[in-house]
C-alpha positions in Angstrom: 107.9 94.6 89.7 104.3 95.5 89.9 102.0 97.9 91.8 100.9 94.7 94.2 103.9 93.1 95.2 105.4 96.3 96.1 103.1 97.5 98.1 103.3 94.4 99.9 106.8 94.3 100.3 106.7 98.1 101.8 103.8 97.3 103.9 105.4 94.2 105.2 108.8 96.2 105.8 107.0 99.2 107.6 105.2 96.1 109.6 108.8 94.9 110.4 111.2 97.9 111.3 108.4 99.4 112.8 108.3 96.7 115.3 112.1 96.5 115.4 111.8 100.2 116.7 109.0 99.9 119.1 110.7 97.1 120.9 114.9 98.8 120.8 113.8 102.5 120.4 110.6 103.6 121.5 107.5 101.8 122.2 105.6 105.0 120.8 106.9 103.1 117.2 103.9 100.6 117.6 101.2 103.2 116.4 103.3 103.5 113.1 102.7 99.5 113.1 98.9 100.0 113.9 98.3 102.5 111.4 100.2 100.2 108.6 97.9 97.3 109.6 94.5 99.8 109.7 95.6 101.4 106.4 95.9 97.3 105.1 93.0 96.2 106.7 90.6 99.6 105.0 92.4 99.0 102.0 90.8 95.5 102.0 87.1 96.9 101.6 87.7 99.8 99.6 90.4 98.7 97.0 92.5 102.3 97.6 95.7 102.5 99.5 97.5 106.1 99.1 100.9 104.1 98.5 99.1 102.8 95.8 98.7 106.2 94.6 101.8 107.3 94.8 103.3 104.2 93.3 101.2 105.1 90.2 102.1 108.5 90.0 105.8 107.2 90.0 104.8 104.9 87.1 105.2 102.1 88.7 103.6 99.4 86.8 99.8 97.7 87.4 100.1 93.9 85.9 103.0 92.0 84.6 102.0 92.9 80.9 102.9 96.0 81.1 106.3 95.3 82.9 107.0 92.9 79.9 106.3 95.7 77.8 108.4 98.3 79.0 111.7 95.6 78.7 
């Protein structure tokens, strides 16, 4: 799996517990949700999202090529 599709898949998970939470839980949950869709939205104009970071740091892979590689 690449760099891309999981950070989506974490974004859109945030996104959806998140919401799960502020509606069971806590409504205070919702600024959790707000923050995942401002860091989104940021990431959008400058190209950096610190998951990203971190997902490289892990060695997560970029593009498909170099998951290919590494099987």
């Amino acid at each position: 799996m690449t760099i891309d599709r999981l950070l989506r898949m974490t974004a859109g998970a945030f996104v959806l517990i998140s919401l799960g939470l502020g509606y069971w839980v806590n409504p205070n949950w919702f600024y959790f949700t707000a923050f995942v869709g401002l860091n989104l939205f940021q990431s959008a104009f400058t190209n950096w999202c610190p998951l990203m970071t971190i997902l490289k740091k892990a060695g997560v892979a970029s593009c498909q090529h170099e998951v290919k590689a590494k099987a």
